[in-house]
C-alpha positions in Angstrom: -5.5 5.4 15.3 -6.1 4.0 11.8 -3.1 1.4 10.5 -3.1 3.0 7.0 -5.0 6.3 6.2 -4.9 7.8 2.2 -6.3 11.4 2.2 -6.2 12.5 -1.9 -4.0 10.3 -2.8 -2.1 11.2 -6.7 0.8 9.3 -7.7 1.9 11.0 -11.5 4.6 8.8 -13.6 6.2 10.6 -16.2 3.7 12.8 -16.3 0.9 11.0 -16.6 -1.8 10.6 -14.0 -1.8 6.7 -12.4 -3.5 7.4 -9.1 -5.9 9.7 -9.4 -7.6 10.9 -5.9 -7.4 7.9 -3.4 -9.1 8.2 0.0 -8.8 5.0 2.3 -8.6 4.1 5.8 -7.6 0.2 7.1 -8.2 0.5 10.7 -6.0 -1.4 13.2 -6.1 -5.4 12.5 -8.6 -4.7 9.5 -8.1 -7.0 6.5 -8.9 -4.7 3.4 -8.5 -5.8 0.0 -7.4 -3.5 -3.4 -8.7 -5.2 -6.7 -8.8 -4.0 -10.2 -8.0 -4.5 -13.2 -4.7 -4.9 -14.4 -3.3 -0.8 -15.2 -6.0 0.6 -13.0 -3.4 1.8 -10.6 -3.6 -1.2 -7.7 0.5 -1.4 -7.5 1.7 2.1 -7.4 -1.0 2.6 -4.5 0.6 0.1 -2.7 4.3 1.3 -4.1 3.1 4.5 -2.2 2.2 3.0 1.2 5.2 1.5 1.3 7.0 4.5 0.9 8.9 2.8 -1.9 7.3 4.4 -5.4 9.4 4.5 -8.2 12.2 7.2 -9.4 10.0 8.7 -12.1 6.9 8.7 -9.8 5.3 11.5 -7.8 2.7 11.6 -4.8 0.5 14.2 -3.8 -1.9 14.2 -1.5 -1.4 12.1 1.9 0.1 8.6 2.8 -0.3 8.2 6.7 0.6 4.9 8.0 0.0 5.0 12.3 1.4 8.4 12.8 3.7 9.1 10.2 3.4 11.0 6.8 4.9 9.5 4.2 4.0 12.2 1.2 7.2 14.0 1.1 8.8 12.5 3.5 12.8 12.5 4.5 14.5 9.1 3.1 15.6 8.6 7.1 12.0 9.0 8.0 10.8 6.2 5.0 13.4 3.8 6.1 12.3 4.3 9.6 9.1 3.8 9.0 9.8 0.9 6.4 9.5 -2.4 8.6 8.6 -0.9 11.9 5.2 0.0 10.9 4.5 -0.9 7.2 6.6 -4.1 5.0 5.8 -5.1 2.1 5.9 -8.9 0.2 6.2 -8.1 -3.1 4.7 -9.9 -5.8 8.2 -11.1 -7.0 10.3 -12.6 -4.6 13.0 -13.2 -6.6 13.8 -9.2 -6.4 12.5 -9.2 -3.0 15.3 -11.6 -1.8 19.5 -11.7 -1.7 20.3 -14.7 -4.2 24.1 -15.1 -2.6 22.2 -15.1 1.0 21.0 -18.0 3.0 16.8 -17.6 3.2 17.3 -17.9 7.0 19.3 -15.5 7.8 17.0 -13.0 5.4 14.5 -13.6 7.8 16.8 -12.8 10.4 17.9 -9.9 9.4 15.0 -7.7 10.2 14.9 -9.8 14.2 18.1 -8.0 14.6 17.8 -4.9 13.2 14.4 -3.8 14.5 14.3 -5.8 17.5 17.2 -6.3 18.6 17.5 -10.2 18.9 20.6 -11.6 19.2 22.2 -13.9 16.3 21.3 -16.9 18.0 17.9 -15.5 19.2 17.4 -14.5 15.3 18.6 -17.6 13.8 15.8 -19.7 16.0 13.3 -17.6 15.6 13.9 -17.6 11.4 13.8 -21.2 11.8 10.3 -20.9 13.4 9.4 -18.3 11.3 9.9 -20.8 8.0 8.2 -23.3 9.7 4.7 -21.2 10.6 4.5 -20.6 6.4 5.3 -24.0 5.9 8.4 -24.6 4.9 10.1 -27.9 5.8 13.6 -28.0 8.1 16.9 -27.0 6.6 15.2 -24.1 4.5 17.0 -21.6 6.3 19.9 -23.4 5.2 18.8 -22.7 1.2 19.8 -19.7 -1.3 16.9 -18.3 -3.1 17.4 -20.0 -6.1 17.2 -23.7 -4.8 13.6 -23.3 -3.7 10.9 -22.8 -6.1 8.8 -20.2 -6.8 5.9 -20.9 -3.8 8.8 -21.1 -1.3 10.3 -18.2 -1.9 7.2 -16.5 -1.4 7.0 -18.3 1.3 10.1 -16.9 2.8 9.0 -13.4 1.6 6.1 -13.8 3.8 8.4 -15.3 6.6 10.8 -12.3 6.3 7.5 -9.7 6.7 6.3 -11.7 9.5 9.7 -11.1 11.4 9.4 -7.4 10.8 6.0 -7.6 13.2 4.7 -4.3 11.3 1.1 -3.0 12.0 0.7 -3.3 8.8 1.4 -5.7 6.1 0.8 -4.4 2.6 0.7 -7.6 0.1 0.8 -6.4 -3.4 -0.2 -9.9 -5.9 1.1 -12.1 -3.4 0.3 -15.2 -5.5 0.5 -13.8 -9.2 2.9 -15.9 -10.4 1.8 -18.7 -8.6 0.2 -22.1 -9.9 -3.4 -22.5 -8.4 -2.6 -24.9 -6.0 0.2 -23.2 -4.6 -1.4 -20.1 -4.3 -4.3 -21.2 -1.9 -2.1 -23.2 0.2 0.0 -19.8 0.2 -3.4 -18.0 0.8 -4.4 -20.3 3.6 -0.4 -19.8 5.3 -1.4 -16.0 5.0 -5.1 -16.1 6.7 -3.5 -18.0 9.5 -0.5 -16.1 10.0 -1.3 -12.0 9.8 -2.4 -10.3 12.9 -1.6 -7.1 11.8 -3.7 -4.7 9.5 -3.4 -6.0 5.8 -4.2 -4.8 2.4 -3.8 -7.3 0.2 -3.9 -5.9 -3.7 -4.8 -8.2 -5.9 -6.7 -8.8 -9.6 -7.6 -11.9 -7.9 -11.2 -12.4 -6.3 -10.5 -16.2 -4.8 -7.1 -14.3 -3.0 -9.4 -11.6 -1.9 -12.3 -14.1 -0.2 -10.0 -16.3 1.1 -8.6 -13.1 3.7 -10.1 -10.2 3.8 -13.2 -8.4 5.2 -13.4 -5.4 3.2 -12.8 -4.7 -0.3 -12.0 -1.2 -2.7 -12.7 -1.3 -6.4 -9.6 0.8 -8.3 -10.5 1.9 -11.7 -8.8 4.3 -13.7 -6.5 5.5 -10.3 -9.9 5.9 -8.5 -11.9 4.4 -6.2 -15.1 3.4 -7.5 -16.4 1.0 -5.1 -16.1 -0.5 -1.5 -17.1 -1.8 1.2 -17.5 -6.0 2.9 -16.1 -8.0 0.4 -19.6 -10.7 0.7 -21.8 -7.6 -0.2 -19.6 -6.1 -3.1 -18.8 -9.5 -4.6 -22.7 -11.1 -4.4 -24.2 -7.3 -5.3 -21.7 -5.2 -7.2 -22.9 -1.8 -8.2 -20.3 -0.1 -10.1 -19.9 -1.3 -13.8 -16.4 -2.2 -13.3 -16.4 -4.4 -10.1 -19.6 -6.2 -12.1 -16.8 -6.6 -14.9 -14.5 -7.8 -12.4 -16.8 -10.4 -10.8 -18.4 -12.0 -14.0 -14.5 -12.6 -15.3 -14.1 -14.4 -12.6 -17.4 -17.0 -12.9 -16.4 -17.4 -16.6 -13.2 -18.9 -15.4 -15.0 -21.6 -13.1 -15.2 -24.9 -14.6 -18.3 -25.8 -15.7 -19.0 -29.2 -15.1 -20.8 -31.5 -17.7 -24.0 -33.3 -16.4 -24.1 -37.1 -16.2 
């Protein structure tokens, strides 16, 4: 059974059409990335996998993550289905996180809640948890706001990791991010997901450094996809060639001796 399956997929905000037609499948443990253009729709896709699109947005079409439908699902069923078998880090972790709550117990929360650990149980794995993204002893200790913006992300990805969902959606992970940061983040994410991922991104050093398989999103449609090495080194669509030649003009040229 596929992790994530999109049949059709229309998302409509205020009437107008943002997702226009989307037909994916991430198979178990596959690593797919979403790029695009900023606008072309990459966030509200990933808004509607998680099951958490905005009040003023509508989906049609089909959102299946394992065996569930998510198109017109009950809240109960979206909560349910929120953690155990999708979770989301969000591209700001400042929302994504309680700023009056300790980091560590955060990443505890969803230890108890889905699994079942006990406080104790919760609190040491948290600590281990922080520790596999990077984070030094005595985070779990820490409010949001005392850490800066890579570790919080860091916890964000922590926190997902503790939910132990098939599948991880990662929606600009490292946006806001300096470029150091964000491949040391990047490098924390290759090692630690074992679950199906879709990372969505604008960002074509995120999307090498972990995934196999891309989708171009223009315009709230698919116009491209397949391994990221072939689609990157032979684009055919006009868009992902716009996409990858942005991306060599912002290399550093260097200047011969």
């Amino acid at each position: 059974m596929p992790a994530l399956e999109l049949l059709d997929l229309r998302v409509v905000v205020d009437g107008h059409p943002a997702v226009d037609g989307v037909d994916m499948v991430v198979g178990a443990g596959e690593r797919w990335g979403l790029i695009g253009a900023s606008g072309a729709g990459k966030s509200l896709t990933a808004a509607a996998v998680a099951g958490l699109l905005p009040p003023a947005a509508h989906a049609t079409g089909s959102v299946r993550v394992g065996d569930t439908e998510l198109v017109g699902a009950a809240g109960s069923t979206l909560q349910r289905t929120r953690g155990r078998a999708v979770t989301l880090v969000a591209q700001d972790s400042a929302t994504a996180l309680h700023p009056l709550v300790p980091v560590g117990r955060q990443v505890a929360a969803p230890l108890r809640h889905l699994h079942g650990l006990t406080r104790r149980a919760a609190a040491t794995r948290a600590d281990d948890l922080l520790a596999e993204v990077g984070l030094p002893d005595g985070t779990a200790r820490a409010r949001p706001a005392q850490l800066s913006g890579g570790q919080r992300q860091r916890v964000a990805l922590a926190a997902a990791l503790a939910c132990d969902a098939d599948l991880l959606v990662a929606d600009e992970p490292t946006a806001a991010l300096d470029p150091t940061v964000a491949r040391d983040l990047l490098a924390q994410l290759d090692r630690s997901i074992h679950s199906a991922l879709l990372l969505v991104t604008h960002d074509l050093t995120a999307l090498t450094a972990v995934c196999e398989h891309v989708a171009v999103l223009d315009h709230g449609r698919i116009v491209e996809r397949g391994p990221v090495a072939t689609v990157l080194t032979d684009p055919q669509h006009e868009r992902t060639r716009a996409l990858v030649d942005a991306a060599r003009s912002l290399v550093p040229r260097t200047r011969p001796a």
